[in-house]
SETI-460679 format. One record per atom (N, C-alpha, C): residue in one letter; x, y, z. Coordinates in steps of 0.001 Angstrom, whole numbers, padded with zeros to 6 digits, always signed. Example, Ala and Ser with C-alpha at 12.3 -4.5 7.8 and 13.67 -1.06 7.14 Angstrom:
BEGIN
A+013190-005690+007800;A+012300-004500+007800;A+013200-003300+007800;S+012850-002250+007080;S+013670-001060+007140;S+012900+000030+007870;
***
This chain:
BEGIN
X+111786+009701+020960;X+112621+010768+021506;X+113620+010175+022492;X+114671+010963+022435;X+115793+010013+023592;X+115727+011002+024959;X+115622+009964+025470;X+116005+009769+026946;X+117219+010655+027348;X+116904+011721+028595;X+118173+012249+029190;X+118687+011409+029920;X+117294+010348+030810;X+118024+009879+032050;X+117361+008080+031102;X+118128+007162+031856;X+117470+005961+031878;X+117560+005080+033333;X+118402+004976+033989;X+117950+004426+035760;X+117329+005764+035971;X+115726+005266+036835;X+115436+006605+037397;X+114744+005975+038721;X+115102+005998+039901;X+114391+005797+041052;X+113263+006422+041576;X+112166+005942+041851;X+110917+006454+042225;X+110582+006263+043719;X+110884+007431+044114;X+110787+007799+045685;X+109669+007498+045912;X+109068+006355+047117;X+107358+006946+047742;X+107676+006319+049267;X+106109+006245+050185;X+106454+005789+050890;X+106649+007030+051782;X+107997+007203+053096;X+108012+008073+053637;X+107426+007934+054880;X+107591+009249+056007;X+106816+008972+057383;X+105989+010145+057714;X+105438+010593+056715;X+104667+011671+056617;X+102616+010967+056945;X+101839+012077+057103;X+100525+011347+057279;X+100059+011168+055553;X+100590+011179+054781;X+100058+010535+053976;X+100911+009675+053104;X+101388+008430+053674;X+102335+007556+053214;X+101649+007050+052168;X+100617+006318+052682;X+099842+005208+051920;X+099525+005685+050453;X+099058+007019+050515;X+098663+008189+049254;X+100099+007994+048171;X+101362+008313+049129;X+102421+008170+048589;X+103160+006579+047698;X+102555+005420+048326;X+102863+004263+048326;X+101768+004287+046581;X+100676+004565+046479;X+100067+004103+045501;X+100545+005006+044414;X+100775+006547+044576;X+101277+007342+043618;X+102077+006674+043076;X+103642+006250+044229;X+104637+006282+043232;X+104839+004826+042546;X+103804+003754+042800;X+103889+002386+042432;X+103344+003396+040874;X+102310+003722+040972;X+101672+004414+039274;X+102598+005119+038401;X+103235+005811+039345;X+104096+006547+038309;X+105462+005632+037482;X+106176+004595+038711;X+107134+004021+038565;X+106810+002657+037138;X+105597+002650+037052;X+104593+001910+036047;X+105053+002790+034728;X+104091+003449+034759;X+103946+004585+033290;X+105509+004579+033247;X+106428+005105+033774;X+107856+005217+033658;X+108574+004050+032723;X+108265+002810+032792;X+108637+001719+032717;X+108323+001734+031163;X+107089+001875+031067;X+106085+001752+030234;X+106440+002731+028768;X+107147+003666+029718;X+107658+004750+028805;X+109768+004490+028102;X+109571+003359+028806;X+111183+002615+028449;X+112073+003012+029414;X+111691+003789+030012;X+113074+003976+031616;X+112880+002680+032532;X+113890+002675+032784;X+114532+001446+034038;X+114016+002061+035499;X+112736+001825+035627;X+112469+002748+036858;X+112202+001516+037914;X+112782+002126+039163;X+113011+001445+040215;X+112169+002185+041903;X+111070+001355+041859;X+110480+001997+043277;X+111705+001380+044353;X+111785+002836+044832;X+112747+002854+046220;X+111687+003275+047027;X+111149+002342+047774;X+110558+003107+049631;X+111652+003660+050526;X+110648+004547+050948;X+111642+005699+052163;X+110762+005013+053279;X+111747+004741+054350;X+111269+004269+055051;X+110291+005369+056378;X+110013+005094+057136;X+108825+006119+057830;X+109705+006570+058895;X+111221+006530+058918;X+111865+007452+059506;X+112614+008511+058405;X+111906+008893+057206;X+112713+009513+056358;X+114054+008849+055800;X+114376+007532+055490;X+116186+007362+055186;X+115328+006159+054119;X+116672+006627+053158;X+116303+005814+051999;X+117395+005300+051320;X+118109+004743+050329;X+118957+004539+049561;X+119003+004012+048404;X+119450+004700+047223;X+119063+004616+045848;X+119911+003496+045202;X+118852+002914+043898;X+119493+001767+043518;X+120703+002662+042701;X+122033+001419+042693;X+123105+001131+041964;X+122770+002270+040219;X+123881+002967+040055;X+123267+003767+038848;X+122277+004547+039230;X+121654+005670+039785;X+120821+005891+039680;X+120843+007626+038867;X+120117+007369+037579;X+120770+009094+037300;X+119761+009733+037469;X+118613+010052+038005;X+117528+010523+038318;X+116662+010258+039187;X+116143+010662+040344;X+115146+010609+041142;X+113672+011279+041005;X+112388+010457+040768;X+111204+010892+040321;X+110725+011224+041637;X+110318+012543+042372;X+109433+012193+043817;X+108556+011927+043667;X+107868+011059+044497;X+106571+010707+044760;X+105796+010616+046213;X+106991+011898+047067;X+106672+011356+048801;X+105739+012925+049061;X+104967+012459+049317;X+103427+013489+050016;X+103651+013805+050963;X+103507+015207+051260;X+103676+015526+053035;X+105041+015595+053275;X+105107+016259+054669;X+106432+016711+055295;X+107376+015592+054580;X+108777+016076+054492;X+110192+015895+054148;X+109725+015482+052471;X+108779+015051+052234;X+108857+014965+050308;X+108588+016784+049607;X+107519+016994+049942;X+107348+018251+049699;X+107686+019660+050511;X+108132+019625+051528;X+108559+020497+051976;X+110243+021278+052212;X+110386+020163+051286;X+112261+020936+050967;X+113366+019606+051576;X+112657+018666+052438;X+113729+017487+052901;X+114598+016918+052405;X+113770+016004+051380;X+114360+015295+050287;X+115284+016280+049157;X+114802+016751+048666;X+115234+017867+047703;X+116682+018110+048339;X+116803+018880+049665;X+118025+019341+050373;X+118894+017755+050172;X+118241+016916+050604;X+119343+015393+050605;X+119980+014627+049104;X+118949+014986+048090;X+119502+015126+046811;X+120320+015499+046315;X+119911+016985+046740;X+121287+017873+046206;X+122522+017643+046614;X+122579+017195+047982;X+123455+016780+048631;X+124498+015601+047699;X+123366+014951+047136;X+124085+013396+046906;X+124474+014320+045310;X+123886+014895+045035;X+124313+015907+043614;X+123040+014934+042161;X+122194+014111+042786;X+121794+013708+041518;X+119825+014540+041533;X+119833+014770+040428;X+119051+015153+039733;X+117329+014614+039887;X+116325+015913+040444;X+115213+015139+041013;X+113890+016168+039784;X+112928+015487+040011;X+111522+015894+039641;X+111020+017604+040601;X+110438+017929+040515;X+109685+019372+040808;X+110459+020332+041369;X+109927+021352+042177;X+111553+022400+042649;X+112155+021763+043398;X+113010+022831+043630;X+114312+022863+044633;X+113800+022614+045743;X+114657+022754+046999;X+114278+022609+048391;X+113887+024105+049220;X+114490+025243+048392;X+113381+026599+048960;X+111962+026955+048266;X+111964+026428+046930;X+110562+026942+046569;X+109310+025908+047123;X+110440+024203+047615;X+109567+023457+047965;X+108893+023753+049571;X+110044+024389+050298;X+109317+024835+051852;X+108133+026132+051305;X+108291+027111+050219;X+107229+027802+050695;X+106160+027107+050070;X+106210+026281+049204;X+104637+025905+048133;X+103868+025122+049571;X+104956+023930+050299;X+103867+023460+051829;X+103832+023983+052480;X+104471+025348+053032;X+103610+026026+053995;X+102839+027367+053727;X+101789+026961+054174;X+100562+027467+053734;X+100685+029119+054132;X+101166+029041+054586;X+101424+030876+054923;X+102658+031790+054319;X+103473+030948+054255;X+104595+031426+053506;X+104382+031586+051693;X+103063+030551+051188;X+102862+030149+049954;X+101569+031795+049650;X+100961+031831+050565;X+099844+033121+050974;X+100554+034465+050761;X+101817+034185+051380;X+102237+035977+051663;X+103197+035853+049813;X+103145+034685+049257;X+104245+034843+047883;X+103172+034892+046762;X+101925+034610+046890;X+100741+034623+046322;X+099971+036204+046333;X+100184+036487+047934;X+099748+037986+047773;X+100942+039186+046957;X+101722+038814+047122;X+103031+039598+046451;X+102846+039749+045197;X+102999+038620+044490;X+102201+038643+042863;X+100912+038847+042577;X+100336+039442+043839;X+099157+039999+043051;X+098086+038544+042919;X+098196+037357+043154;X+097214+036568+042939;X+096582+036377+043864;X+094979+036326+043632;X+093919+036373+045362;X+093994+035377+046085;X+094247+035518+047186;X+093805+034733+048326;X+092939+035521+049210;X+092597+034707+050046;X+091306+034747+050598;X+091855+035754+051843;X+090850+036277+052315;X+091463+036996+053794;X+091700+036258+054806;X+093024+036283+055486;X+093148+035462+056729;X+094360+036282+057208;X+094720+035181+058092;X+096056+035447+059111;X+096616+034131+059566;X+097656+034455+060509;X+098221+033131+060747;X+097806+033178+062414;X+097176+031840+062859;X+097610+031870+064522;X+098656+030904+064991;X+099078+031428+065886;X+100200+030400+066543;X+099577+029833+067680;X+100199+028407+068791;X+100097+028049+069578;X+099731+028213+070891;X+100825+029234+070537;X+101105+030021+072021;X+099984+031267+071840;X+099213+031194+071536;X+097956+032412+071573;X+097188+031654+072346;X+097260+030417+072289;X+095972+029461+072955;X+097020+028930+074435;X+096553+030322+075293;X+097308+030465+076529;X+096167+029362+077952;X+096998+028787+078057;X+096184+027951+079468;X+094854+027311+078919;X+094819+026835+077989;X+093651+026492+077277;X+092770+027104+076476;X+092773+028119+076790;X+091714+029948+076687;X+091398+030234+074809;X+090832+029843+074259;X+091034+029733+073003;X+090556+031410+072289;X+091506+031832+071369;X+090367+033442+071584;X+089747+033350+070327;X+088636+034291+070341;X+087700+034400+069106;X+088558+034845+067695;X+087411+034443+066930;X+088545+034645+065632;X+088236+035917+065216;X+089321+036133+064718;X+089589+037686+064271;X+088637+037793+062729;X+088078+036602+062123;X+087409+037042+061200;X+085583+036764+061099;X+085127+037054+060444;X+083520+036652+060787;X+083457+035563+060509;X+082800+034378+060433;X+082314+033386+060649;X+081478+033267+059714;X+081679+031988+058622;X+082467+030527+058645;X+084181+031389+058133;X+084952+030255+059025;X+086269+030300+057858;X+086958+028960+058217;X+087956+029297+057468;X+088431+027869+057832;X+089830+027914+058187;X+090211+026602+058914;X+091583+026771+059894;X+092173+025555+059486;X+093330+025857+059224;X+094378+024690+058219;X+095673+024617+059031;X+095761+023481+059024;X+097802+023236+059722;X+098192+024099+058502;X+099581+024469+059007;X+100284+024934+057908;X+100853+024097+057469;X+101411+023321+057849;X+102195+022509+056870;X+101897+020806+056797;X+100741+020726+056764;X+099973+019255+055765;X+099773+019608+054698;X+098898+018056+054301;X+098531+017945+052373;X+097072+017252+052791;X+096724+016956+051563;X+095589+016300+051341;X+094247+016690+052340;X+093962+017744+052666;X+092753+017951+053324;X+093337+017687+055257;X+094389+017116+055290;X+094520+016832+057323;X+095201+018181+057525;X+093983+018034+058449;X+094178+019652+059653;X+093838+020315+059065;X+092567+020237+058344;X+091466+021368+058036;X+090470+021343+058598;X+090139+021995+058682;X+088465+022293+059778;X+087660+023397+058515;X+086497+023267+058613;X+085483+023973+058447;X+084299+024726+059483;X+084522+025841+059873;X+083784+026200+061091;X+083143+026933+061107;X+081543+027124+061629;X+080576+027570+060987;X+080023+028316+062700;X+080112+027628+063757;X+079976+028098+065010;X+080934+028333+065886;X+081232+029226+067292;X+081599+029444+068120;X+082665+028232+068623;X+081489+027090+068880;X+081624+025903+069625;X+082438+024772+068346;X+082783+025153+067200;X+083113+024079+066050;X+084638+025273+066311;X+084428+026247+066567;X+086086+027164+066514;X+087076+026831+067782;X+086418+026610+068842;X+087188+026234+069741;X+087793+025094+069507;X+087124+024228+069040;X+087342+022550+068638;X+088352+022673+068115;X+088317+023306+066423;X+088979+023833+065606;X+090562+023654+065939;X+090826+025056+066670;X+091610+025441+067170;X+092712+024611+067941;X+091471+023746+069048;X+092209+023430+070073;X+093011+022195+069531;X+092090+021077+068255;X+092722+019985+067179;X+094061+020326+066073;X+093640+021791+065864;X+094559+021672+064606;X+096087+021591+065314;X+096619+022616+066097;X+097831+022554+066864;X+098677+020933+067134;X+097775+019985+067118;X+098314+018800+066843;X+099196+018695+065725;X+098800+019279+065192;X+099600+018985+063795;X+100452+020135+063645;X+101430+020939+063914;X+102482+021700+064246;X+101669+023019+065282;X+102763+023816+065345;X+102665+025315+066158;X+102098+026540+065321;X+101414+025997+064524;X+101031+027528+063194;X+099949+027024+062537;X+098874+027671+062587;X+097739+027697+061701;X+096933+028775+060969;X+097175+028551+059588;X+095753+029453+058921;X+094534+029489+059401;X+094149+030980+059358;X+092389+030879+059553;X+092330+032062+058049;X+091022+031173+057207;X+090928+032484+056293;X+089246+032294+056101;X+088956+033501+055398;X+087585+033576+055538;X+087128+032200+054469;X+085861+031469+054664;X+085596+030720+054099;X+084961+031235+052603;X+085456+030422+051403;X+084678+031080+050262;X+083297+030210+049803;X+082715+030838+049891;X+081637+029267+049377;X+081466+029367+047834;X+081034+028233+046945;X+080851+028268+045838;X+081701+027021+045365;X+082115+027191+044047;X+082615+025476+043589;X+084641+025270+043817;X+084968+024377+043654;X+086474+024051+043593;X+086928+023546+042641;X+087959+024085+042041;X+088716+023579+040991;X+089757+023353+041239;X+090903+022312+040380;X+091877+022479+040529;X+092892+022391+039077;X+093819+023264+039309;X+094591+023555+037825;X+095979+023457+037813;X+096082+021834+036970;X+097542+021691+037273;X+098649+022383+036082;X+099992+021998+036304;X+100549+023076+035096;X+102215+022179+035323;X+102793+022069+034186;X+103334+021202+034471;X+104723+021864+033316;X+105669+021545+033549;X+106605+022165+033053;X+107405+023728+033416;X+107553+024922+032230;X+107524+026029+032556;X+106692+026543+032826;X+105536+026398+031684;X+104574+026739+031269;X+102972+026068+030528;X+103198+025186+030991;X+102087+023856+030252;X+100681+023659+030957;X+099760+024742+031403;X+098869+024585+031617;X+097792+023371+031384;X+097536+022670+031829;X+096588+020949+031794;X+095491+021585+032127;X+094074+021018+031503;X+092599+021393+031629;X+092138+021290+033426;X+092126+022606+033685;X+091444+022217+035300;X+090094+021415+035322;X+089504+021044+036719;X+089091+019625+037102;X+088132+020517+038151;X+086913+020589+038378;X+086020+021054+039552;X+085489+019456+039975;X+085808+019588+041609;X+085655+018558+042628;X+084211+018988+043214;X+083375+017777+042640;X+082153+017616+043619;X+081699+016763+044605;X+082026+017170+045944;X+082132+015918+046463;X+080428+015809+047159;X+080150+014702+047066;X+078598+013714+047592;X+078306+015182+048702;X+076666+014960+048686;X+076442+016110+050028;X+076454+015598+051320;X+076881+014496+051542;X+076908+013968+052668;X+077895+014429+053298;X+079304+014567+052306;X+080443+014662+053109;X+080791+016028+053209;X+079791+016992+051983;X+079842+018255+052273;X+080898+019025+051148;X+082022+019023+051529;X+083074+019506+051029;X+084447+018239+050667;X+085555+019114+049822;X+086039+018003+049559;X+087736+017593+050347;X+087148+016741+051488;X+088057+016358+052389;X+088777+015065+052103;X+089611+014173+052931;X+090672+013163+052375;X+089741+012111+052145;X+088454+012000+052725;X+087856+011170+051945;X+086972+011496+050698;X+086811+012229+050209;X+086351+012325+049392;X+087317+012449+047875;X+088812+012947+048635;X+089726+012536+047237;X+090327+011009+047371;X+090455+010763+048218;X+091029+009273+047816;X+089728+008018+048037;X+088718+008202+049019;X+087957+007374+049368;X+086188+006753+048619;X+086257+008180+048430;X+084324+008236+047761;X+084362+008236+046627;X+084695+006808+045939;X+084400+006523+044637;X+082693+006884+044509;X+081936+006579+044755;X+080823+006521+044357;X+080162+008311+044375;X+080482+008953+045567;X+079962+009703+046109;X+080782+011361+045596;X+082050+011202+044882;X+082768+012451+044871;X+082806+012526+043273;X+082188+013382+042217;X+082071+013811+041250;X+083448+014671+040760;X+083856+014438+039289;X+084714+015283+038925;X+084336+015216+037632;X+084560+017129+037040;X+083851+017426+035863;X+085160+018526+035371;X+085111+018429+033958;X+085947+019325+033290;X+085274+020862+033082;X+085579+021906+033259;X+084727+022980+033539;X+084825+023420+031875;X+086022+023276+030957;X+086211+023646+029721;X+085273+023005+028867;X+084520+021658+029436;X+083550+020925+028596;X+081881+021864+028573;X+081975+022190+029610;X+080505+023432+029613;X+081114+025059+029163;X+080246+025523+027845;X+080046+026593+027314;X+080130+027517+028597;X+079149+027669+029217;X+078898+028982+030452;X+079695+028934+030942;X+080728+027860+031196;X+082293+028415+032135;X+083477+028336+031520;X+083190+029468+030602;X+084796+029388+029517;X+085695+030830+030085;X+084721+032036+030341;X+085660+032800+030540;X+086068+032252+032413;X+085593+031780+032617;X+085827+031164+034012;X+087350+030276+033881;X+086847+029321+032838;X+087898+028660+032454;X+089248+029463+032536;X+089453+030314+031366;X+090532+031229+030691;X+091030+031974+032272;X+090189+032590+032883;X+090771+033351+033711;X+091440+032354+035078;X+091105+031313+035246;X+091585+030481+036093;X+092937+029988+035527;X+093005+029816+034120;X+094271+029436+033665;X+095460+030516+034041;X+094757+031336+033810;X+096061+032510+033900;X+096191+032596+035195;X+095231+032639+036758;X+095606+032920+038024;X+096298+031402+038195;X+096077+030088+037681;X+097341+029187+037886;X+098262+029606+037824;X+098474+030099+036656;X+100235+030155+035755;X+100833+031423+036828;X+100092+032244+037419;X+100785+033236+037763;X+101311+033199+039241;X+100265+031962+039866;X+100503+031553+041066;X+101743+030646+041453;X+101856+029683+040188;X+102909+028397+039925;X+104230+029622+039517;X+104313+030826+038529;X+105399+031670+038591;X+105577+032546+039964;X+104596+032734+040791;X+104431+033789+041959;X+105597+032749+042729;X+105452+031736+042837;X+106120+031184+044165;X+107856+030436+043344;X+107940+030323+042184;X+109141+030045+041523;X+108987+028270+040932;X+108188+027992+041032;X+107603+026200+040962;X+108445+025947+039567;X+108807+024578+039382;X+109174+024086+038594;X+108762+022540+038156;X+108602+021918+037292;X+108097+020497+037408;X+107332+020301+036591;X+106498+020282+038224;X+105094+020009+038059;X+104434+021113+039268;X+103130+021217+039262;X+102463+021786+040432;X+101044+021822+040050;X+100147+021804+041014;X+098773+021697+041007;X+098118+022828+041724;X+097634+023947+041692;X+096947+024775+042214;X+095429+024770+042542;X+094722+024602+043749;X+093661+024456+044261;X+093076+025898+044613;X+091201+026074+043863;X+091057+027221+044359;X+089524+027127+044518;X+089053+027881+044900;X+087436+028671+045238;X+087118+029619+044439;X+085735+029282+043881;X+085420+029983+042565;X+083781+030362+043359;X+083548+031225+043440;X+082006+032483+044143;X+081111+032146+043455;X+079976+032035+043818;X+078707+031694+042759;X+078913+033252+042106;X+079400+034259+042330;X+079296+035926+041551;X+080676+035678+040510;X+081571+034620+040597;X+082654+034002+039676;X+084059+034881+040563;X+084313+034951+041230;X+085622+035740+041813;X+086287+034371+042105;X+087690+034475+041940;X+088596+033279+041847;X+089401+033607+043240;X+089696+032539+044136;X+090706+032858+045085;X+091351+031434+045145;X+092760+031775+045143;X+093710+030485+045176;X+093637+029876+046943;X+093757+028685+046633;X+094121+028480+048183;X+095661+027862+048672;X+095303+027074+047579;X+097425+026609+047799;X+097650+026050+046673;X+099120+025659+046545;X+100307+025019+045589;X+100372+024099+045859;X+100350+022682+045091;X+100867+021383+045792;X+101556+020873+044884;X+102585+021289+045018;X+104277+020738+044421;X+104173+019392+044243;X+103721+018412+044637;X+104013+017283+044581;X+102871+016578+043933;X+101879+016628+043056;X+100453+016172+043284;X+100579+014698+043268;X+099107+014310+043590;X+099073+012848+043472;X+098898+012092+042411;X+099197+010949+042039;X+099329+010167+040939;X+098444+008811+041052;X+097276+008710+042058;X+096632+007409+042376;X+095959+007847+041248;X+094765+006236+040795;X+093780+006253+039776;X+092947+007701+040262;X+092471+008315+041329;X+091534+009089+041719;X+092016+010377+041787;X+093272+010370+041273;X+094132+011958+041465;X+093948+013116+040147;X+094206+014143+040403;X+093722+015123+039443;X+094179+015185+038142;X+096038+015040+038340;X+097127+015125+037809;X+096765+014407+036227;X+096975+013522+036592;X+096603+012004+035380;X+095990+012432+034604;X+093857+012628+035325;X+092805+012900+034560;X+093316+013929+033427;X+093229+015159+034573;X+094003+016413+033409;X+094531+016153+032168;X+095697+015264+032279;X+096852+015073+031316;X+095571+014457+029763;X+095136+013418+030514;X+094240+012571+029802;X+093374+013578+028590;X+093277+014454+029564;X+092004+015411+029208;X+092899+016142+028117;X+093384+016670+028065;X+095152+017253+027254;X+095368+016542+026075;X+095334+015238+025983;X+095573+014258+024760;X+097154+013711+025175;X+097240+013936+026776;X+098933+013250+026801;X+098504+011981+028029;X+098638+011086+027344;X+098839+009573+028179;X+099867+009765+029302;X+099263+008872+030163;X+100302+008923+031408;X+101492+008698+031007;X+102213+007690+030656;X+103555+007347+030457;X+104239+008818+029597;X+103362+009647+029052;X+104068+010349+028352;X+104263+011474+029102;X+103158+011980+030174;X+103117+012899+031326;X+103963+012653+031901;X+104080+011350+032829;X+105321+011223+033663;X+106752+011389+032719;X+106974+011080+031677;X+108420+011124+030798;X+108557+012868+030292;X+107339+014052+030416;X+107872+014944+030543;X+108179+015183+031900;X+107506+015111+033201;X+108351+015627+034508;X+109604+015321+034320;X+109608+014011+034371;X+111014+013537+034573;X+112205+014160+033846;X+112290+014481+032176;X+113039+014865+031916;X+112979+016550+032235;X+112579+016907+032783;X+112811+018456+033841;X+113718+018319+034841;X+114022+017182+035342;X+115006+017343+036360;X+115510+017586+036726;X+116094+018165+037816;X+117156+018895+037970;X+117901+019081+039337;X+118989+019748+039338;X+119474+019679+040832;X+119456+021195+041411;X+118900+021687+042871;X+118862+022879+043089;X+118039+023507+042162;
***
């Protein structure tokens, strides 16, 4: 099949907290790319955000995790330069990373999320932390990270104050939503409409739940199972496909996108977020999926890419 683009630069790298995540993605992707006959060229962004694309470049693949890759930065500086990038634009990309803005476009279409609210900073007056407005466990998320930083899980009084008083490090706005217990899946979807086999994350009981070490770190200890391979979770399956697709159309996504959710031991589905950008290391969801699909990496990455687009 021919090629729209052939120079295609592969963004990673960046000064976001998950560079390193970013550094191995886009070395993988800029691989398969190659592999797939494009002239692909890893460009690092340096960790003040500024980058500059090789000579020719008719396409930009992202591969930058976290603030300014996924949250509309890059995208806005693209467009700028007028050439042609991988996943949305730079408005659907601010609401898919922030977690509250992605909540209130999720509740609009009708797809579940969990009960919460947003707190701000300035609520946590003179130190004074106030009780949470919901019952206990839930959990409290930066709004605008990736990969598990600035999540808390809080089960006591004394783990909420903590909570609280840590996450604000990481901007002026935080989710609290009720905690769901039961298993995690995640369901990526890639194109308009190209649903990929979701992936349930088991991570070791040591670490409990599945935090940044357990997706990039606990080879040994973090389990991943295809839920479509077991009979008893098919209508589970089916109905998770469709709250993807409607979540990835709820917010306007284009690309690629990966949807993460909480599934009830009684089977009730609640989304938790969009991640516009997913990861591409050996241990990332994205890949497996594809694998699982019957589409080889080089051929996964050569459909994003030719989606490209500007704005």
């Amino acid at each position: 099949m021919k090629h729209r683009f052939n120079r295609v630069a592969v963004l990673l790298g960046g000064g976001s907290s998950e560079r390193e995540i970013s550094l191995l993605s886009g070395a993988a992707v800029a691989g398969a790319l190659r592999e797939a006959g494009y002239d692909a060229v890893e460009t690092e962004v340096s960790r003040e955000n500024r980058f500059t694309l090789p000579e020719g470049t008719e396409a930009v693949f992202i591969m930058l995790h976290g603030a300014y890759g996924e949250d509309g930065g890059v995208q806005s500086e693209l467009d700028r330069l007028g050439v042609p990038y991988t996943g949305s634009n730079a408005a659907v990309s601010r609401v898919c990373f922030d977690k509250q803005l992605s909540r209130e476009a999720f509740a609009a279409a009708g797809v579940p999320v969990a009960p919460g609210y947003l707190l701000r900073a300035d609520a946590v007056a003179g130190g004074v932390v106030p009780p949470p407005a919901l019952a206990l466990p839930v959990v409290v998320k930066a709004t605008r990270q990736g990969s598990s930083v600035g999540v808390y899980i809080v089960h006591t009084s004394k783990e909420w104050a903590a909570a609280v008083r840590d996450v604000f490090r990481y901007g002026d706005a935080a989710v609290v939503e009720t905690f769901i217990p039961g298993r995690e899946w995640s369901v990526p979807v890639i194109g308009e409409d190209t649903v990929l086999p979701g992936m349930e994350m088991i991570p070791s009981a040591a670490r409990g739940w599945y935090d940044f070490t357990a997706k990039y770190s606990d080879d040994a200890g973090t389990v991943y199972a295809f839920p479509e391979d077991n009979p008893a979770d098919a209508a589970l399956v089916a109905r998770s496909r469709e709250i993807a697709l409607q979540a990835y159309r709820a917010v306007g996504a284009r690309g690629m996108g990966r949807i993460d959710m909480r599934i009830t031991p009684e089977g009730e589905i609640f989304v938790l977020e969009i991640n516009n950008i997913p990861g591409c290391t050996h241990h990332s969801i994205l890949p497996q999926a594809g694998r699982k699909a019957g589409i080889a990496f080089p051929e996964l990455c050569s459909r994003i890419l030719e989606s490209a687009a500007c704005g």
